[in-house]
Backbone as numpy.savetxt, mean C-alpha at the origin, in Angstrom:
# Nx Ny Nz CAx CAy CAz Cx Cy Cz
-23.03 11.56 7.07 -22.62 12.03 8.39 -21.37 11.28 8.83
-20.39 12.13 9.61 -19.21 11.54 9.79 -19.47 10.60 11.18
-18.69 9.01 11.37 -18.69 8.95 12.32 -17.43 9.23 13.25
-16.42 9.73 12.70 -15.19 10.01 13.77 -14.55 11.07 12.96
-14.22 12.10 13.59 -12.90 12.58 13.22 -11.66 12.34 13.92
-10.46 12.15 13.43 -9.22 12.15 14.09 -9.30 13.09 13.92
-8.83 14.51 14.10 -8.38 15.78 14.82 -8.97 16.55 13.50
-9.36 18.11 14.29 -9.74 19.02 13.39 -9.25 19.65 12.58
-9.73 19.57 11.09 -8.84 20.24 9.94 -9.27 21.77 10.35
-7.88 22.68 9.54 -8.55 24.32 9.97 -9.68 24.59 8.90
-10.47 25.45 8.38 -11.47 25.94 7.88 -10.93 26.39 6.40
-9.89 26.96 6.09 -9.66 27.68 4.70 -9.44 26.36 3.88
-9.66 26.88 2.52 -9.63 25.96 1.56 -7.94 25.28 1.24
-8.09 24.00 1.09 -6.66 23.90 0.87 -6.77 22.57 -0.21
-5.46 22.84 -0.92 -5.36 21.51 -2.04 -3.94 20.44 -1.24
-4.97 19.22 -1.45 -3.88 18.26 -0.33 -4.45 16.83 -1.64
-3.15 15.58 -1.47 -3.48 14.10 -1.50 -4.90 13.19 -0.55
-6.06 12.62 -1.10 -6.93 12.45 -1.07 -7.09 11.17 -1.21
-7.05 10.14 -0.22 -7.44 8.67 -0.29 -8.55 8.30 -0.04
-9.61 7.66 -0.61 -10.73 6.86 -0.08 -10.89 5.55 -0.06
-11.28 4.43 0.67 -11.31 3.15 0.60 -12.77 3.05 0.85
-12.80 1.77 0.06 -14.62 1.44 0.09 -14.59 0.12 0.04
-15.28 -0.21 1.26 -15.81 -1.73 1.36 -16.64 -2.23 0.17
-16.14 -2.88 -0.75 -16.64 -3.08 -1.61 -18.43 -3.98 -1.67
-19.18 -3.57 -2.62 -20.47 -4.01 -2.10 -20.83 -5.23 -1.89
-20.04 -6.31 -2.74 -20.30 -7.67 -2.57 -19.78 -8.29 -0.96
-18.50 -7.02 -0.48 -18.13 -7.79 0.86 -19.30 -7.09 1.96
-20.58 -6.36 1.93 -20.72 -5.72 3.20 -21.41 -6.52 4.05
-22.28 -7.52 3.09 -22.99 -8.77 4.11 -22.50 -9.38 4.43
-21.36 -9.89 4.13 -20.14 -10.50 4.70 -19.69 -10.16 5.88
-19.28 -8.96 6.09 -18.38 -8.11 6.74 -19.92 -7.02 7.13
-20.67 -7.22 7.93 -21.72 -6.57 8.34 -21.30 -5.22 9.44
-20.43 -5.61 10.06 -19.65 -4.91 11.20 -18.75 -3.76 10.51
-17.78 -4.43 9.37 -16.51 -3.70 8.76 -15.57 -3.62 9.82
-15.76 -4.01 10.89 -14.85 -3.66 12.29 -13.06 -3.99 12.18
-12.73 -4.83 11.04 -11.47 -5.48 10.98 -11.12 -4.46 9.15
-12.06 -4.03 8.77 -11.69 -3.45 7.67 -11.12 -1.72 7.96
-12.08 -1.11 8.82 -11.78 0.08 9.50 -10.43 0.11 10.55
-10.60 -0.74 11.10 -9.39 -0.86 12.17 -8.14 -1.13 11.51
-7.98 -1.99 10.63 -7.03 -1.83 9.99 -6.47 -1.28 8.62
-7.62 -0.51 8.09 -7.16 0.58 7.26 -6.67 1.71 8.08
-7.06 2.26 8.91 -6.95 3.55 9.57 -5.44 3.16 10.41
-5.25 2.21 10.78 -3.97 1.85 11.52 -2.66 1.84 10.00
-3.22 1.94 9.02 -2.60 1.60 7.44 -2.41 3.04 7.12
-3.46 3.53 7.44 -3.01 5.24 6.94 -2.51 6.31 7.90
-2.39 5.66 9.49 -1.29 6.56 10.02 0.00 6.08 10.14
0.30 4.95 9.56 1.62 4.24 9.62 2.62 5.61 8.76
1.72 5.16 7.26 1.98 5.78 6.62 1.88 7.45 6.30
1.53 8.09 7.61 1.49 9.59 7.16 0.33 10.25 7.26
-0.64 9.45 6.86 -1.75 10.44 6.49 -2.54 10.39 8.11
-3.87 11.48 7.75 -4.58 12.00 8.47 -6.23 11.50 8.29
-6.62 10.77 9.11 -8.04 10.17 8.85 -9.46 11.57 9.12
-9.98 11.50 7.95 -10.92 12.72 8.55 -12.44 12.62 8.12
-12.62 11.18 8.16 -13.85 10.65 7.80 -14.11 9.20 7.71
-14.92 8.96 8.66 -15.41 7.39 8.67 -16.94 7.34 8.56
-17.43 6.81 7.27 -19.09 6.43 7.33 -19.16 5.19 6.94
-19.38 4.36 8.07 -19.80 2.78 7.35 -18.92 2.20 6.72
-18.47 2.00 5.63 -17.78 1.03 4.95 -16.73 1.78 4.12
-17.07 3.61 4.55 -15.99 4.71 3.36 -15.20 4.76 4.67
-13.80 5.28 4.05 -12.67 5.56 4.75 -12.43 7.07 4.20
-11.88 8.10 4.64 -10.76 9.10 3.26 -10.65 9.68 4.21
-9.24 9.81 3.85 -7.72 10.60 4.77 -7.00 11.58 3.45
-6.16 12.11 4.36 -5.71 13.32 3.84 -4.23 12.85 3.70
-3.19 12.94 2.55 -1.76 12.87 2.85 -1.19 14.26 2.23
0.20 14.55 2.62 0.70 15.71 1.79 1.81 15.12 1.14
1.43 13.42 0.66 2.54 13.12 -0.09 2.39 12.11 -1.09
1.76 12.39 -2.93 1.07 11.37 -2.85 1.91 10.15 -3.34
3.22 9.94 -3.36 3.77 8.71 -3.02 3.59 7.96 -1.94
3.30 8.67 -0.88 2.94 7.83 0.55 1.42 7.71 0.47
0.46 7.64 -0.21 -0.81 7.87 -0.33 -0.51 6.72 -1.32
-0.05 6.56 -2.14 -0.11 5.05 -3.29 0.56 3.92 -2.22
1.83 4.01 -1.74 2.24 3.25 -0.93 1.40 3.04 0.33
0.63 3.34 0.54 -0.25 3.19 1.98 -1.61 2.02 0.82
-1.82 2.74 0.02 -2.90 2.05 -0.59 -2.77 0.48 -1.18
-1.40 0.49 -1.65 -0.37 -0.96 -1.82 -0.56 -1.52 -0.65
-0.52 -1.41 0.72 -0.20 -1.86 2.08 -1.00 -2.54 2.38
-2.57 -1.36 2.30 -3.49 -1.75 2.59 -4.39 -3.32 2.05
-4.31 -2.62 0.60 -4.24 -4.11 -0.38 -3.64 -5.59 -0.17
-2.59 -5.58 0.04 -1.58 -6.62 0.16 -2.39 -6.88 1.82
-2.80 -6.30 3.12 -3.14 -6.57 3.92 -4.18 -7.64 4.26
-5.23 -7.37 2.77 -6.39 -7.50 2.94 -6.52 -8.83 1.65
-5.48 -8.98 1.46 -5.42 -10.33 0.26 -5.44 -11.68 1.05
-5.53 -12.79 0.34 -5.98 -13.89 1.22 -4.58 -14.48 1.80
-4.42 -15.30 2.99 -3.92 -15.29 3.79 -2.98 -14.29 4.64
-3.50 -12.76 4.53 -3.48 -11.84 5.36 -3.58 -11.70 7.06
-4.06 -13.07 6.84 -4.46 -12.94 8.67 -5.41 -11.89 9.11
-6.15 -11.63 8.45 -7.22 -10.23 8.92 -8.17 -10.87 8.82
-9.10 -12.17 8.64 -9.76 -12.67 8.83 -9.78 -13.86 9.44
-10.24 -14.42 10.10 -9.71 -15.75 10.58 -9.81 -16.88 9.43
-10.84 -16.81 8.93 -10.82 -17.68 7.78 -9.67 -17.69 6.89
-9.32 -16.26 6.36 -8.00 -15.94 5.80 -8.64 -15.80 4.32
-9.84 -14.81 4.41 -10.53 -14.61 3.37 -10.11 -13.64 2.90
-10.35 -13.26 1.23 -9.86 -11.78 1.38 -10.97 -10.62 1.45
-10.51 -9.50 1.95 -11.31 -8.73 1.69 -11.65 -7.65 0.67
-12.83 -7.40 -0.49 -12.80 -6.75 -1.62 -12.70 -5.32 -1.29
-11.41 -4.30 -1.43 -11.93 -2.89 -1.29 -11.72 -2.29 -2.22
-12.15 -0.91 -2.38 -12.07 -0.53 -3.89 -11.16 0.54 -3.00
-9.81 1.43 -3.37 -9.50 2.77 -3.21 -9.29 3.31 -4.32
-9.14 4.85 -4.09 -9.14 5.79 -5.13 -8.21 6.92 -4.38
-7.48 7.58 -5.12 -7.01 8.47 -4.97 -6.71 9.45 -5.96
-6.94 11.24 -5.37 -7.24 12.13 -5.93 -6.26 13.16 -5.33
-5.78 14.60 -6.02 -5.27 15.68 -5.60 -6.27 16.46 -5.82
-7.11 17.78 -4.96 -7.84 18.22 -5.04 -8.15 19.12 -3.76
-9.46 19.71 -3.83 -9.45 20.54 -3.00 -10.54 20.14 -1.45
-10.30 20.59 -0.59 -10.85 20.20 0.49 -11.18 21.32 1.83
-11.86 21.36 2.55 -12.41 22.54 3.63 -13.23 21.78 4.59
-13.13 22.55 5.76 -14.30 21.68 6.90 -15.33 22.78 7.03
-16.65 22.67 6.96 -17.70 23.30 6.84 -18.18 22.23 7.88
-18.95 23.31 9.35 -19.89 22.71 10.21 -19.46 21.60 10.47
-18.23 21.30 10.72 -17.43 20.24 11.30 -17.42 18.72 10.16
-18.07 19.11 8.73 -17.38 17.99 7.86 -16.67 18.44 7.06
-16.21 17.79 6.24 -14.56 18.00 5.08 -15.86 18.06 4.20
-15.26 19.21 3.30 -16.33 19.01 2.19 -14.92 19.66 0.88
-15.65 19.70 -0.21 -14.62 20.27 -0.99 -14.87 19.90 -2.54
-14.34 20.09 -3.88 -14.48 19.79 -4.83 -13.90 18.77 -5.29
-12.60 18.23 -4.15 -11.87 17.43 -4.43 -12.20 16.23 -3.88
-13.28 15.89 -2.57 -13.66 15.32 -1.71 -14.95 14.59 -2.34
-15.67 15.54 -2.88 -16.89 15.13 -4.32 -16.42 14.11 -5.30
-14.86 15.07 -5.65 -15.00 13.69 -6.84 -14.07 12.73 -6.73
-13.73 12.52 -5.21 -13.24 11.36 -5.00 -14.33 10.33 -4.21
-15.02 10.76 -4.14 -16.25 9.93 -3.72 -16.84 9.10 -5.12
-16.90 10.02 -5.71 -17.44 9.53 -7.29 -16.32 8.57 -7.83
-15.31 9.07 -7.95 -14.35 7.70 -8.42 -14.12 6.76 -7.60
-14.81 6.44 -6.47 -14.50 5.14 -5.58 -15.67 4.42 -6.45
-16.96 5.06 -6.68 -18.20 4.27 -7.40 -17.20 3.78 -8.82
-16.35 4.07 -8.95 -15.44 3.28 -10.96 -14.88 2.48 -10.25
-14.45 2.61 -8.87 -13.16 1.58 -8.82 -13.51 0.22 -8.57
-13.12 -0.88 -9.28 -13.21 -2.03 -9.06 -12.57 -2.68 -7.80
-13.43 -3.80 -6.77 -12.98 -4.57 -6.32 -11.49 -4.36 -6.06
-11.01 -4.44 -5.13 -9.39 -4.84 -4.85 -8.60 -4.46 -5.50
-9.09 -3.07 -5.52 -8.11 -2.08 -7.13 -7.63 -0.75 -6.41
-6.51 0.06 -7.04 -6.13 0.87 -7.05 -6.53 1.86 -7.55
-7.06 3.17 -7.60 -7.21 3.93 -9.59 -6.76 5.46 -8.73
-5.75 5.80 -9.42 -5.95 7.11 -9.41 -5.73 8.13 -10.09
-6.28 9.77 -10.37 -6.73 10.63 -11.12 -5.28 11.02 -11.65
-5.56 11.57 -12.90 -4.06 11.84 -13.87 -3.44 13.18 -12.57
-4.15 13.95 -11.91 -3.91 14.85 -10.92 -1.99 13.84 -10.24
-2.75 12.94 -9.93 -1.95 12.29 -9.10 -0.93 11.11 -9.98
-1.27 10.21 -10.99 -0.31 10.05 -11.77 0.68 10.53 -11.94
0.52 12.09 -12.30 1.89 13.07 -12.75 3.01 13.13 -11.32
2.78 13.12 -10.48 3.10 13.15 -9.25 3.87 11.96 -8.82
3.62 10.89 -9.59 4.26 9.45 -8.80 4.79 8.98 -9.72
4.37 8.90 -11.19 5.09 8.20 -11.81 6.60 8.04 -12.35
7.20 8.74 -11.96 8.70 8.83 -12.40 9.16 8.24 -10.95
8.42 8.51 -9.58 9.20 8.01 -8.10 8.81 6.77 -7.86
7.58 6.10 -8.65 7.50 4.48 -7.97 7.54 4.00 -9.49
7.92 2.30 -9.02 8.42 1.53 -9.97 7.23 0.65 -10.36
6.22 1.45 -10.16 5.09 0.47 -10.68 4.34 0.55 -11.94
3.64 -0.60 -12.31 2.63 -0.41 -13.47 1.53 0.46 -13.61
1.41 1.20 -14.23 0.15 2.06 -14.29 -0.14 2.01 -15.73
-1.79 1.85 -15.56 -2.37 1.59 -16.84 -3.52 2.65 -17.17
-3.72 3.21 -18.30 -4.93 4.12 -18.59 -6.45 3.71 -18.95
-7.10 3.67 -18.03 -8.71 2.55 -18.24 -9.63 3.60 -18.48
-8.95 4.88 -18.65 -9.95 5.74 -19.60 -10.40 7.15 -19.19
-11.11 7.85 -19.72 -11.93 8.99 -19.04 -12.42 8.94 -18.09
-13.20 9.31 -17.69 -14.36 9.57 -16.33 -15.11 11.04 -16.85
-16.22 11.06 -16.30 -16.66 12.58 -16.34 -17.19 12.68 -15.28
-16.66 13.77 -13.92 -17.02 13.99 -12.45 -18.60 15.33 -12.64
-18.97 15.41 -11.95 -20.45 15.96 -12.12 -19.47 17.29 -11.56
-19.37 17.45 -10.51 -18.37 18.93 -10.24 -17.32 19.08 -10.52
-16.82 18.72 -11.61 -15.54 18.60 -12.46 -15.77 19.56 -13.53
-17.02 19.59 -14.32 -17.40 20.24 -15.17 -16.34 19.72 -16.47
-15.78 18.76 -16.26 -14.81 17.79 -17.45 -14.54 16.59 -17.48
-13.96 15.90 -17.95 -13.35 14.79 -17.94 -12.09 14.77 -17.53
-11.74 13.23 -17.03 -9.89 13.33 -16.56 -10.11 11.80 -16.47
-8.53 12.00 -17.06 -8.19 10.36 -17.15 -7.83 9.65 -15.90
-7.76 8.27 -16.15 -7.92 7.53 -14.58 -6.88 6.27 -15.12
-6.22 6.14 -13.81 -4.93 5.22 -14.17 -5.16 4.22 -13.00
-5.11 3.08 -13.34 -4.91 1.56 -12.34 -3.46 1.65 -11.99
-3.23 1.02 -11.08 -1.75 0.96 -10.13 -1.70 -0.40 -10.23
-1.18 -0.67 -10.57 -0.89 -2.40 -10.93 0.85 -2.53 -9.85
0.65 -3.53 -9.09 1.77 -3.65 -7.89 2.33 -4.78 -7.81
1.25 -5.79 -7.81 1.37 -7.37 -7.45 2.90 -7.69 -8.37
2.99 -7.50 -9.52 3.87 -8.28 -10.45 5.46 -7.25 -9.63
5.37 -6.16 -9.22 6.50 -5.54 -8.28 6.79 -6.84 -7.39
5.78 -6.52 -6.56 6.17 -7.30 -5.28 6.57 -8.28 -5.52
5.95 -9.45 -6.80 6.59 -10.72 -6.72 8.16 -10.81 -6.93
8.36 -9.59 -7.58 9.73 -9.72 -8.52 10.57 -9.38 -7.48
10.08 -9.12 -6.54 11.04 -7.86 -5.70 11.40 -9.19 -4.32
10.09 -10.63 -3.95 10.54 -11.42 -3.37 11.59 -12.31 -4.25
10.91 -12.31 -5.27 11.86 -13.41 -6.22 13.65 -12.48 -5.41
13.50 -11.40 -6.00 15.34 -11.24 -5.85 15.81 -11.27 -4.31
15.16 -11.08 -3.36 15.51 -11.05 -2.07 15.66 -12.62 -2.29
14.99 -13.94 -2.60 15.35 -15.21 -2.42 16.72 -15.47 -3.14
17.26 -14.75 -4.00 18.31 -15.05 -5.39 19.29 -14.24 -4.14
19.00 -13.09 -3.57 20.10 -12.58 -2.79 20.47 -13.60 -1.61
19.50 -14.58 -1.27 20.17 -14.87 0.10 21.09 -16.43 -0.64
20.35 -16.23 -1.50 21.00 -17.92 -2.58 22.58 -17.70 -2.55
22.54 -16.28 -2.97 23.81 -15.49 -3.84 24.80 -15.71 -2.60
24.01 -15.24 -1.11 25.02 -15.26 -0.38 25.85 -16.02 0.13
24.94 -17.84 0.15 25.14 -19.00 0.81 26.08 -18.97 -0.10
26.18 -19.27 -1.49 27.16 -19.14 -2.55 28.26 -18.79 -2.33
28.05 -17.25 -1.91 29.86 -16.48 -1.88 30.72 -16.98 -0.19
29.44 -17.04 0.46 30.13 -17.84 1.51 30.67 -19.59 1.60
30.39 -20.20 0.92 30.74 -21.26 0.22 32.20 -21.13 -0.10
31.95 -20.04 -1.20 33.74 -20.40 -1.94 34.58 -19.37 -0.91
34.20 -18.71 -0.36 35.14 -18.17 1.29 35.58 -19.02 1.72
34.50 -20.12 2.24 35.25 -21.02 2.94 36.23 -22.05 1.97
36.16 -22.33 1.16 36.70 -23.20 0.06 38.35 -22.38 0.14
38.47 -21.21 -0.36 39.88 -20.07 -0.64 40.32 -20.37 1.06
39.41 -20.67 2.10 40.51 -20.67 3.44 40.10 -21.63 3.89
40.59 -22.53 3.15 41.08 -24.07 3.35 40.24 -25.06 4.31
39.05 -24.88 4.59 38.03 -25.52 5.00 37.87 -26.84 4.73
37.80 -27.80 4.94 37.94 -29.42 4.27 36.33 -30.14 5.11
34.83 -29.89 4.04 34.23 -30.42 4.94 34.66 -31.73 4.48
35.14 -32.79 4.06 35.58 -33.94 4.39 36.27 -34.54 5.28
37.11 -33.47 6.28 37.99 -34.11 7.39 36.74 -34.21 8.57
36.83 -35.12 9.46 36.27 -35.47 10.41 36.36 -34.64 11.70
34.83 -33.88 12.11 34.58 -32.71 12.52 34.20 -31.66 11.39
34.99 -31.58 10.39 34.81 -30.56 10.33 33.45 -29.91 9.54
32.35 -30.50 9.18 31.47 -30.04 8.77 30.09 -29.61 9.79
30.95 -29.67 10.96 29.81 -28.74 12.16 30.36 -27.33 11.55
31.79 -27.10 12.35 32.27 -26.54 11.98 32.00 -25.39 10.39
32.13 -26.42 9.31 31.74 -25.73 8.11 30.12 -24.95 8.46
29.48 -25.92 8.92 28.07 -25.16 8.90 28.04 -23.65 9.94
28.94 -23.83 10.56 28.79 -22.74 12.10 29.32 -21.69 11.17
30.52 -22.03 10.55 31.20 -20.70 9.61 30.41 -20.18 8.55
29.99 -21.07 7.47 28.47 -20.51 7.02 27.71 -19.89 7.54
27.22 -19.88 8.74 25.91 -19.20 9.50 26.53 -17.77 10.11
28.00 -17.32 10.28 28.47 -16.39 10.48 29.13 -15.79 9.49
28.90 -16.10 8.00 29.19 -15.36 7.29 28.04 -14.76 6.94
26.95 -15.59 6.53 25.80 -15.06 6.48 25.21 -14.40 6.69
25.25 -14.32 8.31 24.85 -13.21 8.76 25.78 -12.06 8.71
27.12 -11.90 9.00 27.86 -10.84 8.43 27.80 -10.12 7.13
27.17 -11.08 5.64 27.20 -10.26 4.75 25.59 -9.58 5.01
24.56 -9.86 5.52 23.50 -9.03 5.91 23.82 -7.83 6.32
24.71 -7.87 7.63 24.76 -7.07 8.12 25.11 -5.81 7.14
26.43 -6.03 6.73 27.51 -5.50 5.87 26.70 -4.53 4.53
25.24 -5.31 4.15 24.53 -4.57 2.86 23.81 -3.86 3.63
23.26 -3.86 5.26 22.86 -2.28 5.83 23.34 -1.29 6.09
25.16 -1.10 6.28 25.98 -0.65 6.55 25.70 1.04 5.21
């Protein structure tokens, strides 16, 4: 049984992007409430686009019509919920499993029901802990537009699938690190080129005064070449 809908889907059948998040089972005695897991997934998936159309207990699943913004929301969420996240006071993390599916979906008697909604329920039960996985449906769809790792952990066989389909992990973490690493090398890069600026226009921090000076001109180049790479 649902406990909330955000707004009513129409009735005909339609094929849409399919996220579910699941409080994973080892966190629910923990997290007895889920009150900081719900609140801030659902604030995670309208940032990003999607449409919340089911809350029971510790399941989440929203609707996107984009499933790059449906992996990127699921990255968000993740990274949210990792330890020193600030979403716990302790600064614990929290275990969720998501899954995401392309598939089919309908509201019958005011719940989402669908073939696609079935077996994304069923692949949240594969997904591990603090993991990503989603259906080759949706692989084909992202993998050439995001720069991430995706790995093949195998078959599945869905009970209303009447087949098998392969299932891919989203591997992110080693992105993100690489992606702070170069933002730190860019601001290195910049102190650098502003350095020998000042050096080519005759700057002398050895004369007396002038290394306030040097530092003030540093801090306004700095910020000028920021500016200059949003331009």
């Amino acid at each position: 049984m649902n406990d909330s809908l955000s707004s009513p889907l129409p009735a005909e059948k339609r094929t849409s992007v399919l996220l579910g998040l699941r409080l994973h089972s080892g966190e629910r005695a923990k997290h007895s409430s889920a009150g900081s897991f719900a609140e801030v997934s659902a604030a995670r998936i309208s940032g990003h686009g999607g449409s919340l159309f089911e809350i029971s207990g510790s399941l989440l699943l929203a609707e996107f019509k984009d499933a790059a913004a449906a992996v990127n929301c699921a990255i968000d969420v993740q990274e949210r919920f990792r330890p020193k996240g600030g979403v716990n006071p302790d600064d614990e993390p929290v275990r969720t499993s998501i899954g995401i599916h392309y598939g089919e979906l309908y509201l019958s008697d005011g719940v989402c029901q669908g073939s696609g909604v079935e077996l994304l329920k069923e692949l949240l039960e594969f997904v591990r802990g603090s993991s990503i996985y989603i259906t080759q449906d949706v692989f084909v769809r992202v993998r050439l537009l995001l720069p991430l790792k995706f790995e093949n952990v195998g078959k599945k066989k869905f009970s209303g699938f009447g087949g098998e389909k392969d299932i891919f992990s989203v591997g992110w973490e080693s992105v993100t690190e690489n992606l702070k690493a170069s933002l730190r090398r860019l601001d290195q890069d910049d102190l650098q080129r502003a350095t020998r600026l000042s050096s080519k226009l005759g700057i002398d921090a050895s004369k007396k005064g002038s290394s306030i000076v040097l530092i003030f001109f540093l801090l306004f180049l700095f910020v000028l070449l920021k500016f200059l790479k949003l331009l």
